[in-house]
C-alpha positions in Angstrom: -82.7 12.9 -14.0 -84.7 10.8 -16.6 -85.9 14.2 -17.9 -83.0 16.7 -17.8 -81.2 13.7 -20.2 -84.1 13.8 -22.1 -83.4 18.1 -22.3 -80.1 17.9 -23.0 -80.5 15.1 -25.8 -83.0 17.3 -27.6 -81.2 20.4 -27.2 -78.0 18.3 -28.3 -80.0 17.6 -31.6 -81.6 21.0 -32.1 -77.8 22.4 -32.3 -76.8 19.7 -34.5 -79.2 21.1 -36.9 -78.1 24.3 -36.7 -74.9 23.6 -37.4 -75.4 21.9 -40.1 -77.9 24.3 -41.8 -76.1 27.2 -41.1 -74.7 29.2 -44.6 -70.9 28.5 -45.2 -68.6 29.9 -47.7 -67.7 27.6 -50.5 -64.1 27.1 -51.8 -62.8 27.2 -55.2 -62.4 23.6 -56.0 -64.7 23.0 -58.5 -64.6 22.4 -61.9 -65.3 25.1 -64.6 -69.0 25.4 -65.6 -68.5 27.4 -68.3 -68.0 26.9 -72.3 -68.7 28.7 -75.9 -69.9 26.9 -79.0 -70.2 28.4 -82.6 -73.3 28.9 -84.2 -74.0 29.5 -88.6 -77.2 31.4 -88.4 -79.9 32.1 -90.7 -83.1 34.0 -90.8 -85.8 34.5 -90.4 -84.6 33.8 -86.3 -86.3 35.6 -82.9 -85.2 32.6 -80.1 -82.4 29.6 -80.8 -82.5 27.6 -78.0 -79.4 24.8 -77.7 -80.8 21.8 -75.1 -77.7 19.5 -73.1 -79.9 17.6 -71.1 -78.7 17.4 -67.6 -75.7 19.8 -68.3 -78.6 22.9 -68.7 -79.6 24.9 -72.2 -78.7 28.2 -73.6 -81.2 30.5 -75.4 -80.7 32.8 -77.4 -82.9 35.7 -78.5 -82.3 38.1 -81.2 -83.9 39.1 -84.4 -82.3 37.8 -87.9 -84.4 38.7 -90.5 -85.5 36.6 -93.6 -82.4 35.9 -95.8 -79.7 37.6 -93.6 -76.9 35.5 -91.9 -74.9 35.3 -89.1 -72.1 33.4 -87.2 -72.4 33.7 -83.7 -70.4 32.7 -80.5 -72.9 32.0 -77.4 -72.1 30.5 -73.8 -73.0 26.9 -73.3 -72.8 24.5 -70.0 -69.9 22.0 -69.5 -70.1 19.8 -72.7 -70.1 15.9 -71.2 -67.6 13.7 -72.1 -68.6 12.7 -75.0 -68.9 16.4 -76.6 -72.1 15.3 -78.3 -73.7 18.8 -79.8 -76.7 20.3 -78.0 -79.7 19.6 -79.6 -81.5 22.4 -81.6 -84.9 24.7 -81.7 -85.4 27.2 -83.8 -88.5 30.0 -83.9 -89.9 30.5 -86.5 -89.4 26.9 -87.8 -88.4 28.7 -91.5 -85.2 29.6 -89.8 -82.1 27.9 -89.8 -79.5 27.3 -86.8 -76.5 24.9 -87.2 -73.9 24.2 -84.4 -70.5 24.1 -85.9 -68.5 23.2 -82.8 -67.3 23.6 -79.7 -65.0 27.0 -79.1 -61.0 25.8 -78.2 -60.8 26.9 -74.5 -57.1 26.2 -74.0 -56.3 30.1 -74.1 -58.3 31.1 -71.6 -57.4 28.2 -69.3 -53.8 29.1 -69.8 -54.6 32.3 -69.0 -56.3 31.6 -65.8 -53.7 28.7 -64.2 -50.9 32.1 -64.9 -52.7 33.4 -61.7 -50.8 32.2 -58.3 -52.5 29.7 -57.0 -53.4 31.3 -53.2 -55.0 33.9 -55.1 -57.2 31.6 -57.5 -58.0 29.2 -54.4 -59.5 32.5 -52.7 -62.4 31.7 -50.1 -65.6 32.5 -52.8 -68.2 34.7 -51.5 -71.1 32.9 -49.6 -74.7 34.0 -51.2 -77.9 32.6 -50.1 -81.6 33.8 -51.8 -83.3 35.7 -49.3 -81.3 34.1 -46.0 -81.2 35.6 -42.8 -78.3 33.7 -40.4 -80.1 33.7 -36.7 -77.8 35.5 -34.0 -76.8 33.9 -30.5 -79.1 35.7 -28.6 -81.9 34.0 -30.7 -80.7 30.9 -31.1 -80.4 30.4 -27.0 -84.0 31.9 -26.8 -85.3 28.8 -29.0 -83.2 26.4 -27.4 -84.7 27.8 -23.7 -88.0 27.6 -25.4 -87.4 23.9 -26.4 -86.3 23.0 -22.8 -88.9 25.1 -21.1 -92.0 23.5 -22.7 -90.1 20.4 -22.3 -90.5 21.0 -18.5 -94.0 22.1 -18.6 -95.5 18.6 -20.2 -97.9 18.7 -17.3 -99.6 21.6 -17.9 -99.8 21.6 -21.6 -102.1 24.9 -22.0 -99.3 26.6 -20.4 -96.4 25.0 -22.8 -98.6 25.8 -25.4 -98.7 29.6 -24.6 -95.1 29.6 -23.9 -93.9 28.1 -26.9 -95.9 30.5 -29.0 -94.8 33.8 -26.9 -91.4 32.8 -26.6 -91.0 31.8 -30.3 -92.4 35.0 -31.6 -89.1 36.2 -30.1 -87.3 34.0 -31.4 -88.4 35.4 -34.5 -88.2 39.1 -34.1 -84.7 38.8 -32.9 -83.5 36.7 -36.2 -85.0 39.4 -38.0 -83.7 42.3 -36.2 -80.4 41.2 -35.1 -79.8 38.6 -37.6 -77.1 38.8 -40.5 -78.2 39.2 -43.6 -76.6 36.7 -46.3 -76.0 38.5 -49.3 -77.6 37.2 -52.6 -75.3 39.6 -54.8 -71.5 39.7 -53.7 -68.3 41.2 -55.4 -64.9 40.8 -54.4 -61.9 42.6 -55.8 -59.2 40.0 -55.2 -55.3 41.7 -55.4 -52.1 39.5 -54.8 -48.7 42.0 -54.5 -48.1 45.7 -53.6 -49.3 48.5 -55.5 -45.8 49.6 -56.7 -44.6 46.2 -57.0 -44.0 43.9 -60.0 -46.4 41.2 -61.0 -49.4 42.5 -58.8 -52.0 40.5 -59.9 -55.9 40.9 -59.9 -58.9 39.1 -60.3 -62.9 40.0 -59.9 -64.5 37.7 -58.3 -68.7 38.2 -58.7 -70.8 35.6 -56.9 -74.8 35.7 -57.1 -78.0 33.2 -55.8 -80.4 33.4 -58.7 -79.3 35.5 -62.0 -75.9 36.4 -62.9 -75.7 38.9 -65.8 -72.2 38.8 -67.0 -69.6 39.3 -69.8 -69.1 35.7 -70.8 -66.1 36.7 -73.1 -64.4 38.0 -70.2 -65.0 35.1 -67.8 -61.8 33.0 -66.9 -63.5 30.6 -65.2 -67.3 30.1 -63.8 -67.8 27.6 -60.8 -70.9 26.7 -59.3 -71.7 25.3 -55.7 -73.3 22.3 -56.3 -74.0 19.9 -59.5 -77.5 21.0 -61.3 -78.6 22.6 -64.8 -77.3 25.7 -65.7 -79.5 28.4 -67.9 -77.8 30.5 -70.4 -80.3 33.5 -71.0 -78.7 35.8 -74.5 -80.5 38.5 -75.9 -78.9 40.4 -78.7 -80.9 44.0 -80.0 -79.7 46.9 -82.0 -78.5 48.7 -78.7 -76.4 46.0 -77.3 -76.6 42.5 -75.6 -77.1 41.1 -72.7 -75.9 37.7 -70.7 -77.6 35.7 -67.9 -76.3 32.6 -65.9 -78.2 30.9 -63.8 -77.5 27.3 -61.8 -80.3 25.3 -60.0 -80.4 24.8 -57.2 -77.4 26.4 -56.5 -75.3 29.5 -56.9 -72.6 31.1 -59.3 -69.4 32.4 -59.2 -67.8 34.0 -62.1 -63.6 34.8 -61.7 -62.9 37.5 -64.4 -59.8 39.8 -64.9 -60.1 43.1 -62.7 -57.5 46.4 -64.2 -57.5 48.9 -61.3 -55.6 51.1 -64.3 -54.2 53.7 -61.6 -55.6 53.1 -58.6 -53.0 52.6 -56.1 -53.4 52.8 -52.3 -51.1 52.5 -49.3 -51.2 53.4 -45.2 -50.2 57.3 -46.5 -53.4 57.7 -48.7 -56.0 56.2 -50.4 -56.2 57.0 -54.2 -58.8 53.7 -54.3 -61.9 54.6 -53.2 -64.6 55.6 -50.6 -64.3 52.3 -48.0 -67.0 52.3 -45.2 -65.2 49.8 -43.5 -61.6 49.0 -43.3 -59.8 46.3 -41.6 -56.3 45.3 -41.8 -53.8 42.4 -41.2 -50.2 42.8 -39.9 -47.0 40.5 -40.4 -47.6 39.1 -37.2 -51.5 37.6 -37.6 -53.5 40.6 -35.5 -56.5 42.6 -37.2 -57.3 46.0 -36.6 -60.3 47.6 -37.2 -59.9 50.7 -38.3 -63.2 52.5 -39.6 -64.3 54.3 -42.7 -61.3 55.3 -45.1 -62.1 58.3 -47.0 -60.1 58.9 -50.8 -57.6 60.9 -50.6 -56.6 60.4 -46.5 -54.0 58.4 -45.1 -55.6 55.4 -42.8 -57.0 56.3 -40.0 -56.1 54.3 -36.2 -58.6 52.4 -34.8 -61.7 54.4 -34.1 -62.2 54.7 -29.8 -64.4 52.4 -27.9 -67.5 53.4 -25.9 -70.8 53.6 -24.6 -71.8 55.2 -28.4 -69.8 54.0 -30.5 -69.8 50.0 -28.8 -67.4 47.4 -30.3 -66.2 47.3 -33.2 -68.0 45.4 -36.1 -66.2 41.8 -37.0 -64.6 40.7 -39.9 -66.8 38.3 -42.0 -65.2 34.6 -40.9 -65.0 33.9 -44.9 -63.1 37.2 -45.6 -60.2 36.3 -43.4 -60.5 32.4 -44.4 -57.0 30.9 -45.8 -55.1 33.9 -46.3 -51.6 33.0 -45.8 -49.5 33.6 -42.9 -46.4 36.6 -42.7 -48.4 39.0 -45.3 -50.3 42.0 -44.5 -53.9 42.0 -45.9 -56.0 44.6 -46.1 -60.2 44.0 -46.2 -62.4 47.1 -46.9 -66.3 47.0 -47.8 -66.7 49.7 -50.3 -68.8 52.5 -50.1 -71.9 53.1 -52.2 -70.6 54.6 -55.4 -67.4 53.8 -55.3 -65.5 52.1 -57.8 -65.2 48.6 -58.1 -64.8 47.5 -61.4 -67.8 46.6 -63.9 -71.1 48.5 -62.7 -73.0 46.8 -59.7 -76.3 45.6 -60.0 -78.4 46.5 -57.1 -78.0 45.6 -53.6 -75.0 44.0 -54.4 -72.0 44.3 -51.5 -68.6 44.8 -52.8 -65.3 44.0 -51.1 -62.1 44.8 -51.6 -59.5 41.9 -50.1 -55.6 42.7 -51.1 -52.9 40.2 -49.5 -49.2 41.9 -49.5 -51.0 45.6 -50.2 -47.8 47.2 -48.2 -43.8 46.1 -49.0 
C-alpha cells in the first residue's frame, strides 16, 4: 500500500509538471512595447546605436558620408517613466548623432483603440523556439515508465534497462507524433461580413526569436513577458530593413491588414487556396470541412474512414474567446496563397473571420 501511494504521489507530481510546462497561448493584455524617436544625423556614420538600459537598445546601421546630413525616424523600446533619452554611440567617433525627441504616439493609439475591442483582445498566436508539445500516447509511456522502475527497486539492473528502453520511446513518439509549436505564426484577424459595413481587419504576426517588420505600420507591438527588446535597422541604397527582437520572450506585432477585393462566402471562395477549413455555426458546433480550393463554393465535411481517419482538430487557441451567436470561420492557408505582407519561411498563416456570413 506504502508503495502504490508512493506511485501515485510521484506520478501526481510528474503531471503537475507537465502541466505547467506545457506551451499556452498568451492574451493581449499587455502593454505596448513599441515607440519611435527622432534622430539629426551627421556624417561620416556606418552604426548609431541608442542604449535604454533595461528597456533594450536600437541600432542603427547605414552609411552617411562625411559632411552629409540626415533626420531620421527609428523604432525604440517603451521609454520609462521618466522619458529620459537613450544614451548615444556613434562609429566612427567623427560622426555626429543627436536625439531630438520622442515621436507623438497619440495617432496611432487612436487609431488602434477604433478597433472593437473582441477583435483587438484576439487570443495571440502561441510561438515557442524549436518546441515540440509531447502527445498523450507519450506522455502515459513516461508516466508507466516512472511507475514501472518505481516497482522494480529490487532488481535495479533491471529498472535500469527498463527506464532506458522505455524512455527511448518516450522519445521517438514526442518526436514523431508530437505537435510542433510554431516559432513564426500569422493570423489574418477579420471582424464583420464581407459585404457588410465597418468590416474590420487586423494582421496579427507573432515570432520566437527575430521579427522583421514595418515599424511605421505597426499599431501596437506586445511581448509575452518583461525583458530587453533589440531594435536591429539597416538602411542601404536598395531599401531598409527592420528587426525586433525580445529576451527571453516572444513578439507580437498587430498591424492593419486591406484584403482590397478579396471577399469570400459558403458560395465561393475568391480568398485563397486554404488547406484546412473549419467553421463555426450560430449555435456553437464546428465542422471540419477540408481543403477549400479558390474559386469553389465550401465543400461538406469530408467522409470518415479507415483512410482517411478523423478529422484533424482545431488548434485550442484558434477557437479561444470567440464570442457566442456568430459564425466564425478558421482556415490554415495554403503555401502561396495570399495573406498579406510576404511570409518569411516556415511561417504558418491563419485566417480566423468572426461574423464572415450575414
Amino acid at each position: 500500500m506504502m508503495l502504490l501511494q508512493r506511485s501515485l504521489w510521484i506520478a501526481s507530481c510528474a503531471l503537475v509538471l507537465i502541466a505547467t510546462t506545457a506551451a499556452h497561448s498568451h492574451s493581449g493584455a499587455g502593454g505596448d512595447l513599441l515607440e519611435f524617436g527622432r534622430l539629426e544625423l551627421r556624417g561620416p556614420l556606418q552604426s548609431v546605436l541608442l542604449e535604454m538600459g533595461s528597456a533594450g537598445q536600437t541600432r542603427v546601421e547605414l552609411g552617411l558620408a562625411a559632411g552629409e546630413s540626415r533626420e531620421l525616424i527609428v523604432p525604440l523600446p517603451a521609454r520609462a517613466l521618466d522619458e529620459q533619452a537613450p544614451r548615444i554611440q556613434v562609429h566612427p567617433k567623427q560622426g555626429r548623432a543627436v536625439f531630438v525627441g520622442w515621436v507623438n504616439g497619440d495617432e496611432r493609439r487612436l487609431e488602434w483603440e477604433g478597433y472593437s475591442p473582441r477583435l483587438r483582445q484576439r487570443t495571440r498566436p502561441p510561438v515557442k523556439p524549436g518546441q515540440i508539445r509531447a502527445t498523450l500516447s507519450s506522455l502515459a509511456l513516461a508516466l508507466a515508465t516512472v511507475l514501472l522502475v518505481i516497482g522494480l527497486r529490487s532488481s535495479p539492473r533491471t529498472a535500469f534497462l527498463l527506464a532506458c528502453a522505455l524512455g527511448c520511446g518516450s522519445m521517438w513518439l514526442v518526436g514523431a507524433q508530437g505537435d510542433r509549436v510554431a516559432t513564426r505564426v500569422r493570423v489574418m484577424e477579420g471582424l464583420g461580413t464581407a459585404d457588410g459595413m465597418g468590416t474590420q481587419w487586423l494582421l496579427a504576426r507573432s515570432a520566437a526569436g527575430p521579427l522583421g517588420m514595418e515599424a511605421e505600420d505597426c499599431l501596437r507591438m506586445e511581448g509575452t513577458q518583461p525583458g530587453r527588446l533589440r531594435w536591429e535597422v539597416a538602411l542601404g541604397e536598395w531599401g531598409h530593413s527592420q528587426e525586433a527582437q525580445l529576451d527571453n520572450g516572444t513578439l507580437t506585432a498587430l498591424s492593419n491588414l486591406d484584403p482590397q477585393t478579396r471577399r469570400c462566402g459558403p458560395e465561393l471562395n475568391a480568398w485563397g487556396a486554404m488547406d484546412r477549413v473549419w467553421t463555426r455555426s450560430e449555435d456553437g458546433s464546428w465542422l471540419f470541412h477540408g481543403a477549400w480550393g479558390v474559386g469553389e463554393p465550401l465543400p461538406g465535411a469530408p467522409p470518415e474512414g479507415p483512410s482517411t481517419g478523423a478529422p484533424p482538430v482545431l488548434p485550442g487557441w484558434l477557437s479561444a474567446g470567440l464570442p457566442m451567436g456568430k459564425t466564425v470561420l478558421v482556415a490554415h492557408m495554403a503555401g502561396g496563397a495570399w495573406a498579406g505582407p510576404p511570409r518569411v519561411a516556415r511561417e504558418d498563416v491563419w485566417l480566423r473571420w468572426v461574423a464572415w456570413t450575414p
